[in-house]
N, C-alpha and C positions, 0 to 999 in steps of 0.2 A: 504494500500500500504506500502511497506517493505520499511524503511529509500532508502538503495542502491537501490532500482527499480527508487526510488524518483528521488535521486541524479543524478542516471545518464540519466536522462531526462531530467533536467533542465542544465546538465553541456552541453548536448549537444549545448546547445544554447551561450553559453561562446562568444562566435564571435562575438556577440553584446554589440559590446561596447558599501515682505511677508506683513503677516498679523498676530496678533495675535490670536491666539487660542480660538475659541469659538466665535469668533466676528466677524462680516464683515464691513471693511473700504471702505467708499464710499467716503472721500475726493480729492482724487486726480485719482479716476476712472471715466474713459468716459465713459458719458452715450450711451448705445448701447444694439441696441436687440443682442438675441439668436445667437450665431457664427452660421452661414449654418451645419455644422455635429450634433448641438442637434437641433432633430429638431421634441420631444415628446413634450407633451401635460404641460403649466409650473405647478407647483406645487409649495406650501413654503416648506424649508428647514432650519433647524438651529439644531445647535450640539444638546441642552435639547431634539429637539425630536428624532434624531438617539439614545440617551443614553434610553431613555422612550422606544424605537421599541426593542433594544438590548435585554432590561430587559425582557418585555415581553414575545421574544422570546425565552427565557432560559426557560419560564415554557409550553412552548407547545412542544411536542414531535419532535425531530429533522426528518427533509426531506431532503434526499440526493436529491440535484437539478441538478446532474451531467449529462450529458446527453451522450444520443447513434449520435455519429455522423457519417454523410454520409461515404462512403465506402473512397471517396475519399480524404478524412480529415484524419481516422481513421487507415490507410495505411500509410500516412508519414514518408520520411527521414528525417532525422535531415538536411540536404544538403536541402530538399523541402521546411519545414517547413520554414525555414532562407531565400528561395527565396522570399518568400511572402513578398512585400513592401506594405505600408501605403503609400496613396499617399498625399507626403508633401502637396499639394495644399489643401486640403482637413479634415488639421489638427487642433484641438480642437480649437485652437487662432491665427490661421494663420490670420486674420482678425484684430486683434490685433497690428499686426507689433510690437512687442513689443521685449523683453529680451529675453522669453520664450513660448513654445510651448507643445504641448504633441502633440503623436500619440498613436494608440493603436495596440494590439498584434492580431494574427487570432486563432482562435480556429483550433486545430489539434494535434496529434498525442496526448501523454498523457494529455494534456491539454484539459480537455471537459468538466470542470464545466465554466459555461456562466455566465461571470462577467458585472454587469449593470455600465453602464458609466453614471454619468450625471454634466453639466455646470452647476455653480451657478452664478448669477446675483448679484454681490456686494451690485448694488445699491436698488433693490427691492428685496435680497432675494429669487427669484425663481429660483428652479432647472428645467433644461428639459433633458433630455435623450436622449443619444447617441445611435441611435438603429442600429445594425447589419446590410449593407448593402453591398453586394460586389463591389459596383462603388466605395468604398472607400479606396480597395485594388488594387495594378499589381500586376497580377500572373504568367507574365513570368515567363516561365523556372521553374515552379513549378510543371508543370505536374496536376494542380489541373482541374476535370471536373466542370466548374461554374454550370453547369445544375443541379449539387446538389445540389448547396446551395442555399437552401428553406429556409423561415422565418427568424425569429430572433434570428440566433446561440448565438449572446453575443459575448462577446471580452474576450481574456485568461489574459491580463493584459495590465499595458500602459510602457510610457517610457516618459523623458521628453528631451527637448532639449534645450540648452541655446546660443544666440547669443555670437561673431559670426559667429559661424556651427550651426544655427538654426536646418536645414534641414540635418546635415551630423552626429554628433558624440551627441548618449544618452550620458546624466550626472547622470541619476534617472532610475532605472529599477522596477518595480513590475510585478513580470512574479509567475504564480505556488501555489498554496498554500497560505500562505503567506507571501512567499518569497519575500525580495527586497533587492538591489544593487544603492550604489552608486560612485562616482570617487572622485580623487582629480585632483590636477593641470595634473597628465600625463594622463588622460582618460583612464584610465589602468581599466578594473575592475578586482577584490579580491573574497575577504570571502564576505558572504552575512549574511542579518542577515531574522527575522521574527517576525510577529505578536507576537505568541506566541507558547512554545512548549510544549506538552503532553507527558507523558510519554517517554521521550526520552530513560530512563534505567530504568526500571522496572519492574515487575512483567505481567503487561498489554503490549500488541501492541502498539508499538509507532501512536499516531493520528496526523492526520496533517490536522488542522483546516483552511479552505480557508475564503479571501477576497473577498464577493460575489457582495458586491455593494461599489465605489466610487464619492465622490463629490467634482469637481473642483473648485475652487474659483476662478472667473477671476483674475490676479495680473494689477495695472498698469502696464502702456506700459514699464517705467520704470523699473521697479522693477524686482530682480533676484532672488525672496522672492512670498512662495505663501503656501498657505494651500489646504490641501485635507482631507477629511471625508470619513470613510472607516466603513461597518460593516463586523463583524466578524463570522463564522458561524461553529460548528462543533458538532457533539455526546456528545459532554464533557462541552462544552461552548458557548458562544455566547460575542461579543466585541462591544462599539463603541469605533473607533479612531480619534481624532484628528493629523494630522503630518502638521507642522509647517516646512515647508522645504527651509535654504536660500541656494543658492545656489552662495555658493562666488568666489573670484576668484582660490584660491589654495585649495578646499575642501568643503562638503556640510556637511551643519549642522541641523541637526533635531531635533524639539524637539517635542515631544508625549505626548498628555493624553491618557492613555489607560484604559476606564473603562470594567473590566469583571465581565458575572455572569456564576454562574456553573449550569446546568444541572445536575450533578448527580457528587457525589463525585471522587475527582481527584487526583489520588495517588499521581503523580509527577507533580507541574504546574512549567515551565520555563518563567522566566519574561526577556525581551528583549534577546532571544537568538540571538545567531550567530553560522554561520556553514565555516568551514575553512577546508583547507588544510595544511598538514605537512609528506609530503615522506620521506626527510632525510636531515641531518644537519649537522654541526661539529662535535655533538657528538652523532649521530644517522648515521651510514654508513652502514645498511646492506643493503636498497634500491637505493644505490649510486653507482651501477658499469656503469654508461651510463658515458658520456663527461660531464655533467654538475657537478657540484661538490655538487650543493645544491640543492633542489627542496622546493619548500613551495609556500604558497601564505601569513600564519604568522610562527614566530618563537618564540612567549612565550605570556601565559597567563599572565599580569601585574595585580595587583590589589593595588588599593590604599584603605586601611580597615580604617573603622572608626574610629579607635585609633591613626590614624594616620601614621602605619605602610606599608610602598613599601615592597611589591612583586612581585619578578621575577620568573616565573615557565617555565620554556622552554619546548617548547612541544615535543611528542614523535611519536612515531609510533609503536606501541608499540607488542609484539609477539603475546597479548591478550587483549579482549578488557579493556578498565581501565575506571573505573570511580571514582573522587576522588571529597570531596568536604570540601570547608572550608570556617567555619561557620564564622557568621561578624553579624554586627549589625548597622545599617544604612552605608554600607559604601557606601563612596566617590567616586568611579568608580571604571574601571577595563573593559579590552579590551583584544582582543587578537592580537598584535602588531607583524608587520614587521620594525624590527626596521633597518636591512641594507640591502640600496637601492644601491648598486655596483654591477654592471654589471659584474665585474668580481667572485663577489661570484656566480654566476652563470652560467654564460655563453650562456641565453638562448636566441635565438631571435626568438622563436616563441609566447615563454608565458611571456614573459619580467616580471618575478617576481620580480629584481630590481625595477616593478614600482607600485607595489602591494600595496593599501592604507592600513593602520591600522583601527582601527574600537573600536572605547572608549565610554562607558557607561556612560555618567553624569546622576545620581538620582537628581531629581528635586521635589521631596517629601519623606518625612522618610518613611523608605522601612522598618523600625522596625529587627527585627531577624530573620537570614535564613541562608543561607551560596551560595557562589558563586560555580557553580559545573561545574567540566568538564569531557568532555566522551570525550576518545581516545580511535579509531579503527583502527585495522591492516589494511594498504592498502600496495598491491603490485603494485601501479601505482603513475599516477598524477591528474587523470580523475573524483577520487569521493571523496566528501570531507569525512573527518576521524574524525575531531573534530568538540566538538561541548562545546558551553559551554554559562550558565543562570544563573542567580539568583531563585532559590528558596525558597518560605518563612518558616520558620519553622515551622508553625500551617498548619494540613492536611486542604484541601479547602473543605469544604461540599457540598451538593447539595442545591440552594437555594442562597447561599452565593454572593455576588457581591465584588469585590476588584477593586481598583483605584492606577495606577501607574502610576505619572511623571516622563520622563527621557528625559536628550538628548543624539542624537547621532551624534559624532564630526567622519567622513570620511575623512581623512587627512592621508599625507606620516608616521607624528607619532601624539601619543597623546597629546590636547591642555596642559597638566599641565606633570609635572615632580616631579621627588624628589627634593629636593635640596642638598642631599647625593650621592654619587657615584652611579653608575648603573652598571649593571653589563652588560658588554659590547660584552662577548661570552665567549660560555660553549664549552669545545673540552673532549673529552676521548677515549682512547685507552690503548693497553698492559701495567701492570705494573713491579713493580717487579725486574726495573734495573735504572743503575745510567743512568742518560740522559748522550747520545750520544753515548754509549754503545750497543744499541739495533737498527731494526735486527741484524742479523749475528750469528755469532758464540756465540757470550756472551750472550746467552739465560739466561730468568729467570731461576732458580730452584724452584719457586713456584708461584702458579697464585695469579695474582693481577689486578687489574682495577687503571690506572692513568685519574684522574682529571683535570682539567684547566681551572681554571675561571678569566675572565679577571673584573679588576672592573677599570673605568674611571670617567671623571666628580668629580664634588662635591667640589671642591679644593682641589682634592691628589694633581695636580701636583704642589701645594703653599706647600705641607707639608714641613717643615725643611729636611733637607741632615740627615740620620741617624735617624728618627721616626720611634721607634719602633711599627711597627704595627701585629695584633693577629689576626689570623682568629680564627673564635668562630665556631664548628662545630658539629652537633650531625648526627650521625647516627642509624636508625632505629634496626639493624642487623650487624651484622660482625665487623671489628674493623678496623680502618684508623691508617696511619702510614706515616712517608719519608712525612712532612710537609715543604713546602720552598714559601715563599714570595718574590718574584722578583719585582722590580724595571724596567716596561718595558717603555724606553725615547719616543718611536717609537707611543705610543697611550697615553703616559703623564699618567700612570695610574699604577698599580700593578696588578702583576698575583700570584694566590695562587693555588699551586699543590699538589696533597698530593694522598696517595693508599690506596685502596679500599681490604682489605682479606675477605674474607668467613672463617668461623668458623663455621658450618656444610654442609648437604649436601642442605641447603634450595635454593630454588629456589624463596623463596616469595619476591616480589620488595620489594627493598630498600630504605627507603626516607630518602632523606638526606637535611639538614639545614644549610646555612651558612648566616655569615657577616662576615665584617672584621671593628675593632676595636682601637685606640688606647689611651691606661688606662682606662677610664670608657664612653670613649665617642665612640659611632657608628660613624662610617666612611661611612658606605653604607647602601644597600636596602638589604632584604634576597633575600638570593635565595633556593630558592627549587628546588628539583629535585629529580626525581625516577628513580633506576637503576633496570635492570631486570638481575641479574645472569642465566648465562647459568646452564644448569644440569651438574651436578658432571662430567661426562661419554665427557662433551664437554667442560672442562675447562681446553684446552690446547689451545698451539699455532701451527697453520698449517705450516705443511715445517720444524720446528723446531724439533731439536734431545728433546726426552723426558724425564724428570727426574724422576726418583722414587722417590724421596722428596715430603714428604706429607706436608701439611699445616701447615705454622707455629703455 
C-alpha cells in the first residue's frame, strides 16, 4: 500500500478524538476474575515470552493474515465506518470503575488485518482474549448488514479513555498499521507516531508493518498508569513491544522497549517514527490563499544532539519531495514541535491546530550512531500528512539480526526539556532586494533577492546590557547573503536578524542555510536550519511589478 492510499484512510478517521515495564504489580490490585469482554480460554503471558515468539517468528517465512471482509464492511464510508460505537457498557475495565478504560475499533473499510485483543490478570498473570463479537458494537446509522458478520473478524485497533469522560473523549489511539495517537491537556489530536518504519525513502516500497496482537495489563482502580504488550508483524521484521503508558493530567507519556528482529535485510529501518503535517507557515505561503493564515499540525523539527547542540529546523512543504538527514550519535531527543498555540495564528475552528500536541523523543538506551532523518512531501491540502521523520542507525540491518531500543514519548503542548539558550521563536520570508518600508509599490527591487527573518527569544536576551553587540554567524550552502541588521524587538523581549538571500547562477538546487547568533565568543542561541528552494531563473520576478533589465549583482 502506497504511503498516500495509507494516509488518507487513517486521516479519514481524524474525528476521533502504571506499571513498570516487563513486570506485573499485584500490590495494590483487586483480586478479580476475567472482565465479561475476554472471555477466551486463560493462558500465561509475560514480556520474555512475547520477545522469545517475536524472535522466532522473524525466521519462518512471513503470512499476510489480512483478510477479505464481508461486502458490507469492505464498502464503507469514512461517515459509516465512524458510526460504529463500542458499547461503553461493555468495555475492556468497565468492571473496574476505575481511572481508565479501553474500547476497541471494528474492522472495515481499509482496515482488514484482524488484530487479537487480550486482558492480562496482574495478579496470576493470565491472558484471555477478546474475541470479535457484534453484541459489542451499535451500528446505528451505519448502514452495516449484521447478517454478515460471521466469526471472529478481530478488532482494527483500540483506544483508551480516562476518567472523568471515561465513556466520552479517547486520550490513546492505536488505529492502522502501526499507527498511534495520543493528546495532551486540550484533547486535541496531532501528528501520530508508529511502531516502526521501513523504507520510508528508498530505493524499495515503502512497508508498513502492522500491530497484530495486544496485551492489557489490568491498572489499579486508581491508577492513570498502565502497560500494554504489543507484537509486531511484517515482510521485513517482526517486534515485541513493551508501552508503559501514564496518562497524566496535561499530557501522556510513554515509555517503550522495543525489541526487533529482521527477516531479511533492510535498507532503511526508522526507529520511533512520526508522521505530521505542514501546508504552510510564515515562511512557506504558496498553500496559504484560504482565511487561515497558517495550516500545520507541527512547525519544526527540534533536535537536541548528543554534543549537546539545539536545533531548530522548521519544516517545509516543499515543491519536491526532500529528504534530508543529520547524523548524531546517541542523541538526547528530538521531536517534531508545534510550538504556537494562538488561535489567532490560525484562525481555524474546525481543526483547532492552536491545540495540536508536540511529540519528543527521549532515548532511554544508547542509540550508538545514525542520524535523525526527515522526508518532506509536497501537499496541496491539509488532509495527508507530508512529513515524516526517524532515527536511523548507521550500520545496514541484516537479515537474522535483532536490535533493542528504549525511548520515551512525552505528548505535551511542547517538549519536556528546553535549551537554556535563546530559541528561535519564528522564521518569516518574502521579497528582497529593498530598504524596509519601501516595498510594494512603485520602488521595486532592480534585482531579485529572498528576505529573511528570524526571530530569536528566551535565554536571557532580554537581561542582555542596552548596546551588546550581538553577531549572527551565518553560512550559506549557494549564492551569497547580504543587507544584514539585528533588531532589538521590546514586543517579544528578544532580537530579530534579517539579512538577503542573491543567487549567483541559474541553480535551482535548495539552499541550506545555518544560523546563530552570538556575542564575542559566547552562543546566545540554538541553530537554526533551514532550506530554501529558489525559483527557476525564467520565474525570478515579482508579479504586478514593472520589470528590470538588471541582471544579478
Amino acid at each position: 500500500m502506497h504511503r498516500r492510499d495509507f494516509l488518507k484512510t487513517s486521516m479519514a478517521l481524524a474525528a476521533y478524538t502504571g506499571l513498570p515495564i516487563g513486570t506485573f504489580y499485584a500490590g495494590s490490585i483487586l483480586a478479580q476474575e476475567a472482565p465479561d469482554a475476554a472471555n477466551g480460554e486463560a493462558e500465561r503471558f509475560d514480556f520474555e515470552t512475547l520477545k522469545a515468539q517475536a524472535k522466532a517468528l522473524a525466521g519462518q517465512p512471513y503470512v499476510d493474515t489480512r483478510q477479505t471482509l464481508p461486502p458490507t464492511l469492505a464498502g464503507m464510508t469514512p461517515l459509516q465506518f465512524n458510526a460504529i460505537q463500542y458499547d461503553s457498557n461493555r468495555s475492556l475495565w468497565n468492571e473496574l470503575q476505575g481511572q481508565l478504560d479501553v474500547q476497541f475499533f471494528h474492522v472495515g473499510m481499509g482496515f482488514r488485518q484482524p488484530v487479537r485483543m487480550y486482558n492480562v490478570n496482574p495478579r496470576t498473570g493470565e491472558a484471555r482474549e477478546v474475541h470479535f463479537r457484534p453484541d459489542l458494537f451499535n451500528y446505528d446509522n451505519s448502514g452495516v448488514d449484521k447478517s454478515q458478520l460471521t466469526g471472529d473478524l478481530g478488532f482494527a485497533g483500540f483506544k483508551v479513555f480516562k476518567a472523568p469522560q471515561i465513556d466520552k473523549y479517547d486520550i490513546v489511539s492505536f488505529l492502522g498499521a502501526s499507527y498511534f495517537r495520543a493528546v495532551d491537556k486540550t484533547q486535541q489530536y496531532g501528528l501520530s507516531a508508529r511502531g516502526v518504519a521501513i523504507d520510508s525513502y528508498s530505493n524499495q516500497p515503502e512497508e508498513f508493518p502492522d500491530f497484530t496482537k495486544f496485551w492489557f495489563v489490568q491498572p489499579a482502580p486508581r491508577s492513570t498508569r498502565f502497560t500494554v504488550y504489543a507484537l509486531l508483524d511484517s515482510p521485513s521484521v517482526t517486534g515485541a513491544y513493551a508501552f508503559d503508558i501514564d496518562c497524566l493530567a496535561d499530557r501522556v507519556v510513554m515509555a517503550i522497549d522495543a525489541h526487533l528482529n529482521a527477516r531479511r535485510d533492510i535498507t532503511q529501518l526508522g526507529i520511533a517514527p512520526m508522521t505530521s503535517m505542514f501546508s504552510c507557515g510564515g515562511h512557506e505561503r504558496r498553500m496559504c490563499d484560504t482565511l487561515h493564515p497558517e495550516i500545520h499540525d507541527s512547525d519544526r523539527l527540534a533536535m537536541w544532539r548528543g554534543n549537546e547542540e539545539w536545533i531548530c529546523r522548521p519544516l517545509n512543504n516543499p515543491p519536491h519531495i526532500q529528504f534530508n538527514t543529520f547524523t548524531d550519535t546517541n542523541p538526547k531527543g528530538f521531536g517534531l514541535v508545534q510550538t504556537d498555540h494562538d488561535f489567532r495564528t490560525y484562525q481555524d475552528t474546525v481543526d483547532w491546530y492552536n491545540r495540536r500536541p508536540s511529540l519528543w523523543v527521549e532515548p532511554t538506551t544508547p542509540w550508538g550512531e545514525g542520524a535523525i532523518s526527515l522526508l518532506e512531501l509536497p501537499t496541496t491540502g491539509e488532509t495527508l500528512d507530508n512529513i515524516v521523520s526517524f532515527w536511523t542507525p548507521k550500520e545496514p540491518v541484516k537479515a537474522g539480526q535483532s536490535l533493542n531500543f528504549g525511548y520515551k514519548l512525552h505528548w505535551s503542548d511542547l517538549p519536556p526539556v528546553r535549551t537554556p539558550l535563546a530559541q528561535v521563536h519564528s522564521t518569516r520570508s518574502g521579497i528582497g532586494g529593498f530598504v524596509e518600508g519601501w516595498a510594494p509599490g512603485e520602488h521595486y527591487p532592480h534585482v531579485w533577492a529572498r528576505r529573511f527573518s528570524i526571530d530569536f527569544t528566551g535565554g536571557g536576551l532580554e537581561l542582555l546590557p542596552e548596546g551588546t553587540a550581538i553577531e549572527p554567524v551565518l553560512s550559506v550552502s549557494n549564492g551569497r547573503t547580504q543587507d544584514f541588521h539585528v533588531l532589538k524587538i521590546p514586543d517579544t523581549k528578544g532580537y530579530r536578524v534579517l539579512f538577503d538571500w542573491y543567487p549567483t547562477d541559474d541553480s535551482v538546487e535548495p539552499v541550506n542555510m545555518r544560523l546563530f547568533i552570538r556575542t564575542a565568543d559566547r552562543a546566545l542561541s540554538e541553530t537554526w536550519l533551514y532550506q530554501y528552494f529558489p525559483p527557476a531563473p525564467e520565474k525570478r520576478n515579482y508579479p504586478n511589478w514593472p520589470q528590470s533589465n538588471t541582471k544579478w549583482g
